[in-house]
C-alpha positions in Angstrom: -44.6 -94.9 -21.5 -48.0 -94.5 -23.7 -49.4 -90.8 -24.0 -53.0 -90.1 -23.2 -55.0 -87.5 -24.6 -57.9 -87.0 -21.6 -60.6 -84.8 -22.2 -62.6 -84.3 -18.3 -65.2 -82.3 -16.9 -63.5 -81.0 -13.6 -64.4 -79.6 -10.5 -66.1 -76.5 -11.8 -68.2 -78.4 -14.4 -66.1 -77.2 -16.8 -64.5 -79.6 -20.0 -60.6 -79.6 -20.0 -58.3 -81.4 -22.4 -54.6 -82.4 -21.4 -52.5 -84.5 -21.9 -51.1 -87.7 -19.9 -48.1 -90.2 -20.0 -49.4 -93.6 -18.1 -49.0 -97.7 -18.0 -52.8 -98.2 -18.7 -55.9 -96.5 -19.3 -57.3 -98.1 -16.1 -54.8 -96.0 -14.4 -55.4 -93.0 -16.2 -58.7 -93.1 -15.6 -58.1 -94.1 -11.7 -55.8 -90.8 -11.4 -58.5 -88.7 -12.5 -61.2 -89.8 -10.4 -58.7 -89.4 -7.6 -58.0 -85.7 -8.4 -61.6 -85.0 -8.6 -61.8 -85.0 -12.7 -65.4 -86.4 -14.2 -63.4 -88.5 -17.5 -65.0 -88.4 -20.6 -63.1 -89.5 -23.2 -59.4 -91.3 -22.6 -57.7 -91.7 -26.3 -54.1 -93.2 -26.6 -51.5 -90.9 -28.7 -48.7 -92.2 -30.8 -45.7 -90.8 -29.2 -43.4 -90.2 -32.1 -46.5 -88.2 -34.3 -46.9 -86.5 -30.6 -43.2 -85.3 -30.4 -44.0 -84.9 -34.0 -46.8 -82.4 -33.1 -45.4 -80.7 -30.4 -42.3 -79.1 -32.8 -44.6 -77.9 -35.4 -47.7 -76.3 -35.1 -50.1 -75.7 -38.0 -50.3 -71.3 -38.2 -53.0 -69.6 -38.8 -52.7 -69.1 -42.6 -52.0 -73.1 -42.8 -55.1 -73.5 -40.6 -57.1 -71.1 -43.1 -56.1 -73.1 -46.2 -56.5 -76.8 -45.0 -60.6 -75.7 -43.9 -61.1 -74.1 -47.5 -59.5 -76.8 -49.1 -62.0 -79.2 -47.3 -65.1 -77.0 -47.9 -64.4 -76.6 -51.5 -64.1 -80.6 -52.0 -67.3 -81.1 -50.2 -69.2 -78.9 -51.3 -67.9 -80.0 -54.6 -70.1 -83.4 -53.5 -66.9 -85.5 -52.4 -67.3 -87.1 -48.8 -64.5 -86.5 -46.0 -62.0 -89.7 -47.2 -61.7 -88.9 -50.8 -61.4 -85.3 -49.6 -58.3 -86.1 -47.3 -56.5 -87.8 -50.1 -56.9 -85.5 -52.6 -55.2 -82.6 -50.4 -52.6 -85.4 -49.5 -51.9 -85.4 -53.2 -51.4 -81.5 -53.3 -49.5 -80.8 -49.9 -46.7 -83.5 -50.3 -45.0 -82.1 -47.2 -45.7 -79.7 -44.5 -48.0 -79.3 -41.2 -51.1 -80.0 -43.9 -49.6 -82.8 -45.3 -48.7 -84.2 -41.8 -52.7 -83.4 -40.8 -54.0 -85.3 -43.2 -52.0 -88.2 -43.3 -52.8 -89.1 -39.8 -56.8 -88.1 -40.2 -56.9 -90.5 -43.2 -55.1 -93.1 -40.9 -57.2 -92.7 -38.0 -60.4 -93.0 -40.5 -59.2 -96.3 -42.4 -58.4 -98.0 -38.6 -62.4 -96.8 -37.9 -62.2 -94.2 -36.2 -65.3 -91.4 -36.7 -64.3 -88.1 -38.3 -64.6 -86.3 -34.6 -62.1 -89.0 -33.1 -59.7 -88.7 -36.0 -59.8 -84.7 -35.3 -59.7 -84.9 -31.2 -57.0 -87.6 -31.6 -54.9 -84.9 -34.1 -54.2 -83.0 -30.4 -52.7 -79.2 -30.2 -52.8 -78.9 -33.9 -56.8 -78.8 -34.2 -58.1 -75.6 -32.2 -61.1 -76.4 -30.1 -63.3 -74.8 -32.5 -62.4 -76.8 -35.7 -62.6 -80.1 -33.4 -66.3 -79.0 -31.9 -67.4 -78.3 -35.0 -66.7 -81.4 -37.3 -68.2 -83.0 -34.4 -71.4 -81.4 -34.8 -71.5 -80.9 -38.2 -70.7 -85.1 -38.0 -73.7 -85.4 -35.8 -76.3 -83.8 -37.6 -74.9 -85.1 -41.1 -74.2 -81.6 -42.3 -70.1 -81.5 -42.2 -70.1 -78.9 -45.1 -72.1 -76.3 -43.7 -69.6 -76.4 -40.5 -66.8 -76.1 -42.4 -68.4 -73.4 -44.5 -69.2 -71.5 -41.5 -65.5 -72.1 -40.1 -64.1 -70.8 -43.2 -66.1 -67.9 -42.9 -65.2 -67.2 -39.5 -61.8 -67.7 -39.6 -61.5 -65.4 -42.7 -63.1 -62.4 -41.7 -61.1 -63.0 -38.0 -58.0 -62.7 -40.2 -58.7 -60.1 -42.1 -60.0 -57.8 -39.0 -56.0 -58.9 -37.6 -54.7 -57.9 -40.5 -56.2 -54.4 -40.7 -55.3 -53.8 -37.0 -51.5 -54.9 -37.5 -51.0 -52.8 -40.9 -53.0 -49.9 -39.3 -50.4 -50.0 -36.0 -47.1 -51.0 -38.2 -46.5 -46.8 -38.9 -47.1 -46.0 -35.6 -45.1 -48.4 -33.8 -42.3 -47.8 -36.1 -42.8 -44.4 -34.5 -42.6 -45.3 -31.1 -39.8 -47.6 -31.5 -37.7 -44.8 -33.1 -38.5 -42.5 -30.2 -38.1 -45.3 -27.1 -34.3 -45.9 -29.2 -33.8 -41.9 -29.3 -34.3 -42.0 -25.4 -32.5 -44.7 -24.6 -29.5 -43.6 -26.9 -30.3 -40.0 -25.0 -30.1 -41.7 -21.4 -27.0 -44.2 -22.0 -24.5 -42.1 -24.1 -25.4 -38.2 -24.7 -26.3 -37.2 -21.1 -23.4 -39.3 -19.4 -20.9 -37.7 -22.0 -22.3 -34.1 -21.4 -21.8 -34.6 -17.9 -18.5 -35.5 -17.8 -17.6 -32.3 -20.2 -18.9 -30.0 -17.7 -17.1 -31.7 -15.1 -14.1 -32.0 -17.2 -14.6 -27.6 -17.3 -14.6 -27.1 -13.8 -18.0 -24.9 -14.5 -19.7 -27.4 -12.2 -23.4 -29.2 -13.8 -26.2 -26.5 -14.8 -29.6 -26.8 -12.7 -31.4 -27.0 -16.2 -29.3 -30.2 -17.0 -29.5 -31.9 -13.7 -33.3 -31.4 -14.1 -33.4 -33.3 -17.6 -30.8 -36.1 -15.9 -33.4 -36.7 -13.1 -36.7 -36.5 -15.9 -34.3 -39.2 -17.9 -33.5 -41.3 -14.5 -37.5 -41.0 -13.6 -38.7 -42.1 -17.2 -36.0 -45.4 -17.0 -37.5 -46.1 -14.1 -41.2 -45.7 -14.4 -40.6 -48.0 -17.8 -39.0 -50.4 -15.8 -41.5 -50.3 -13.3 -44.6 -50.8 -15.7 -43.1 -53.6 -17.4 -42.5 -55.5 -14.6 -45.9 -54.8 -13.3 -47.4 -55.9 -16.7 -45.0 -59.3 -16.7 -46.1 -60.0 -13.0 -49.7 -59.6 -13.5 -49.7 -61.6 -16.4 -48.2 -64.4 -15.3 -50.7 -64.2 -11.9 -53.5 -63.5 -14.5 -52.5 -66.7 -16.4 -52.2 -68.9 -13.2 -55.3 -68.2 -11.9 -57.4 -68.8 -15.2 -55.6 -72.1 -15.6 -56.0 -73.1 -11.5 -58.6 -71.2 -9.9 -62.0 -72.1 -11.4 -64.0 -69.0 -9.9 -61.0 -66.2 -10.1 -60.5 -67.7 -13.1 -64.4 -67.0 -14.5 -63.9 -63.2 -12.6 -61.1 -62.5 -14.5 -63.0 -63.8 -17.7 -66.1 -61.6 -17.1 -63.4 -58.5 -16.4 -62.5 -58.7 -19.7 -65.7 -59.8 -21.3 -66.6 -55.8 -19.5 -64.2 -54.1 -21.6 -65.5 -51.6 -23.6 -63.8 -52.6 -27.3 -62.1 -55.7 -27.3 -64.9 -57.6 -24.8 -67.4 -56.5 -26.5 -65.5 -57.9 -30.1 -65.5 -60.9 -27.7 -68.7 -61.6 -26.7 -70.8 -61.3 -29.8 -67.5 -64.0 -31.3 -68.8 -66.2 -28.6 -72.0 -65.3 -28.9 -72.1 -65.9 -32.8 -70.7 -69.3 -32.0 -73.3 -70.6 -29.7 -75.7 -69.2 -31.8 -74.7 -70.6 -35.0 -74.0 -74.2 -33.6 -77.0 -74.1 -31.7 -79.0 -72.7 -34.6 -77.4 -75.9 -36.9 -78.3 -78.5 -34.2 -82.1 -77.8 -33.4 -82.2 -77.8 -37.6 -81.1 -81.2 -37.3 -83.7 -82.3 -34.7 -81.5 -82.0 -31.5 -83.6 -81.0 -28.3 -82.2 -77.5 -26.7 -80.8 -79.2 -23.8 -78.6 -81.6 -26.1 -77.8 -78.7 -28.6 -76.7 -76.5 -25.3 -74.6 -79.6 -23.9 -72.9 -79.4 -27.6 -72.5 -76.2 -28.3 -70.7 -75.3 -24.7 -67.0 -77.1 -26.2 -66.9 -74.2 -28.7 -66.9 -71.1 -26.1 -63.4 -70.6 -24.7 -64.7 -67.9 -22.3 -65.1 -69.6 -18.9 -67.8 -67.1 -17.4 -70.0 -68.0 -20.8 -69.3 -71.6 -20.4 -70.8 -71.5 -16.9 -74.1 -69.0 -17.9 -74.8 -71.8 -20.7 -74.6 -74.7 -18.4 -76.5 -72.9 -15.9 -79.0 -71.7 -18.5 -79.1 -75.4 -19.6 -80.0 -76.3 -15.5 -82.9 -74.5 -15.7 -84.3 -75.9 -18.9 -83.9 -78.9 -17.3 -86.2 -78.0 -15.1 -88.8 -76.7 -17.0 -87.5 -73.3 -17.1 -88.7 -71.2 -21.1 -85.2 -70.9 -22.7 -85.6 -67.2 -23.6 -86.1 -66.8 -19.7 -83.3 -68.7 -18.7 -81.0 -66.5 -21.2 -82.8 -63.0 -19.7 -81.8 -63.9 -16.3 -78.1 -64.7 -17.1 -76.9 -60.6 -17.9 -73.3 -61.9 -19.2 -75.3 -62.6 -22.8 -77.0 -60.1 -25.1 -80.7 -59.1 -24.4 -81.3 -59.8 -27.9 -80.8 -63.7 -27.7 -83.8 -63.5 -24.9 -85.7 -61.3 -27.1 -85.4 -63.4 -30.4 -86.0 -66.4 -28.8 -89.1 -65.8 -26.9 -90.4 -64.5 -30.6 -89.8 -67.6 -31.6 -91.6 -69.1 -28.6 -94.4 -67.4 -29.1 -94.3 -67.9 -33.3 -94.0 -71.7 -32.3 -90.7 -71.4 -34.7 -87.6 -71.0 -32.3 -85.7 -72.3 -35.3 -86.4 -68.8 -37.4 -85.3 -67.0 -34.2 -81.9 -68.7 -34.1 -81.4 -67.6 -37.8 -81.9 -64.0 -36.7 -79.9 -64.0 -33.8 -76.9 -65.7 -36.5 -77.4 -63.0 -38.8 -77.3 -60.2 -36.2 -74.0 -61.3 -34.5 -72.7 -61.6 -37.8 -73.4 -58.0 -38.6 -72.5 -57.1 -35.3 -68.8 -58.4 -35.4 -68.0 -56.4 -38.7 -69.8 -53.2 -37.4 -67.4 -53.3 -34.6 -64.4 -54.8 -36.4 -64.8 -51.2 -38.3 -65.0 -49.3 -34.9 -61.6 -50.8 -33.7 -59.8 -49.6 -36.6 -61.4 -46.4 -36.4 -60.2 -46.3 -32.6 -56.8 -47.1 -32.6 -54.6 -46.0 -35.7 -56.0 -42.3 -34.3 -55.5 -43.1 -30.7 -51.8 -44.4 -31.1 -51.0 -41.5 -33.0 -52.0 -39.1 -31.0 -50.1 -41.3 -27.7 -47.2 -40.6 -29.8 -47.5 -37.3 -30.7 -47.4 -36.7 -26.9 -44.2 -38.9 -26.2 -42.4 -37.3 -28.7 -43.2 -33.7 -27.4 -42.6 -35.0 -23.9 -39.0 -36.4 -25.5 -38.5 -32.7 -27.5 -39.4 -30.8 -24.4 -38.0 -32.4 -21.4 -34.7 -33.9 -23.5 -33.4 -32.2 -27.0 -34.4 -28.7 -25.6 -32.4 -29.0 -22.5 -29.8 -30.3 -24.5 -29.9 -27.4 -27.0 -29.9 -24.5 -24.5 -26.6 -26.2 -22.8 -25.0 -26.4 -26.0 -25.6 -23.1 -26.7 -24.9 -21.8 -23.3 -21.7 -23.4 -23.7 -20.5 -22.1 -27.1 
């Protein structure tokens, strides 16, 4: 049966792409409407590159290379086919090779560069898919992929820093989490048997460090589950429940570190697509209908496409950003400048230009927040584990002999 890749706005007004296994398209299409989906576009999949597709994903460093491979060949003056099949001719074989091979196939049978990249499926993140669109639209496909290069760069390298700055200290914390369980399961069973063995009956002190062991093994258990269950209901609601979903979005967006990391990403998106399309001579209503494909946040999805409503109306854009409190003052701010300046264009710039700054500023405060923070967590387990567990243990021993 032929897949379909179907890409809907659904009940919520929000764009969703999934995938589909049908007779027809005219069914496809008939499903949707039934189920309350808004189709936009319907494109048939092969089914062996889908399998294909669906055993290997293109990572994140493979990702990385493909997009600076691209931006250095047009930027270099080359155009998107001769591009293609000059990284074909380097990667011979691999997720990049496999990439390519099908965009230069989907190009030669007519497809535009967009369709070739939305017909590629899961191996193209939303992002790089939005973006070749509208860098495809406004005839500028290198600066998109410039700034996607960019982006994903400076995402990796702020991963990076956070992973080496927590490998010591989880090391740390896995060595300590062994030493208890090794404590729990072998040393504190044994022990107990010895004084039973001596007929001296078990010491208060050591039933107390028994029932602190028997409490911790618990309380573990207890968190982890909670942390599985509530991810799991977490996950279903985003995916089912459009407005749980966009409250559990702007929870997170609330978060002190890593929401505010998230919204000025977001934010730096719209404002960089947005900034590219009005260059190009798109109206804001078009360029805010574009631009709201590249936020994956579902509670900033909805602010734009109410903030696009009231444009619509006749509403002033910097307005219709002030009133929606889920995006930075400073988009309002710039923007009515630019109003007023009669150059809304120049305020864009700024606004790109301070997110930018912005997302290494805090990338910096993260790593300046956790390596201490994890250390000292650790320090504390491990004087919990010396004082409630190896000095018990000690005084028994010595007690004994």
């Amino acid at each position: 049966m032929p897949i379909y890749l179907c890409k809907v706005i659904d009940k919520s007004e929000m764009v969703r792409e999934f995938v589909r296994d049908a007779t027809s398209e005219e069914e496809i299409v008939r499903e949707l409407i039934i189920n309350g989906f808004n189709p936009i576009a319907i494109t048939k999949i092969d089914k062996e590159r889908f399998k294909l597709q669906k055993k290997k994903r293109i990572s994140k460093n493979e990702l990385i290379e493909f997009i600076d491979s691209v931006n250095l060949l047009l930027s270099s003056g080359l155009n998107i086919k001769s591009t293609l099949e000059i990284i074909q001719t380097i990667h011979l074989k691999g997720p990049i090779n496999r990439i390519t091979v099908h965009l230069l196939e989907e190009i030669k049978k007519g497809s535009s560069i967009h369709e070739a990249f939305e017909k590629a499926g899961g191996n193209i993140p939303t992002i790089l898919k939005s973006f070749v669109k509208i860098g495809e639209q406004v005839g500028s496909l290198g600066e998109s992929f410039g700034y996607l290069s960019n982006y994903l760069k400076k995402e990796k390298q702020m991963r990076n820093k956070i992973i080496n700055s927590l490998i010591y200290p989880a090391f740390v914390l896995g060595v300590a989490l062994i030493g208890i369980i090794v404590i729990s399961a072998f040393i504190l069973p044994g022990m107990k048997d010895v004084f039973i063995s001596m007929g001296t009956g078990i010491p208060s002190g050591f039933k107390t460090t028994i029932k602190v062991a028997d409490i911790v093994f618990f309380i573990s258990l207890l968190i982890s589950a909670i942390l599985g269950i509530s991810f799991i209901i977490i996950h279903f609601f985003i995916k089912k429940v459009g407005i749980i979903a966009e409250t559990i979005d702007l929870f997170f967006l609330k978060l002190p570190v890593f929401g505010k990391m998230k919204s000025f990403r977001e934010n730096l998106n719209l404002i960089f697509a947005m900034d590219l399309l009005v260059k190009s001579g798109y109206n804001i209503e078009d360029a805010l209908f574009e631009t709201e494909s590249l936020i994956s946040s579902i509670a900033l999805r909805k602010a734009i496409s109410r903030v696009r409503n009231r444009i619509i109306k006749g509403g002033s854009l910097s307005v219709a950003f002030l009133e929606e409190s889920i995006f930075s003052d400073k988009i309002g701010k710039w923007i009515a400048i630019g109003e007023k300046t009669g150059s809304i264009k120049e305020g864009l710039s700024q606004l790109s230009n301070y997110f930018q700054k912005e997302m290494e500023n805090w990338t910096l405060r993260i790593l300046n927040i956790i390596e201490p923070a994890i250390i000292l967590i650790i320090g504390i387990i491990v004087f919990l584990i010396i004082l409630f567990f190896i000095m018990p243990i000690f005084s028994l021993y010595q007690s004994i002999f």
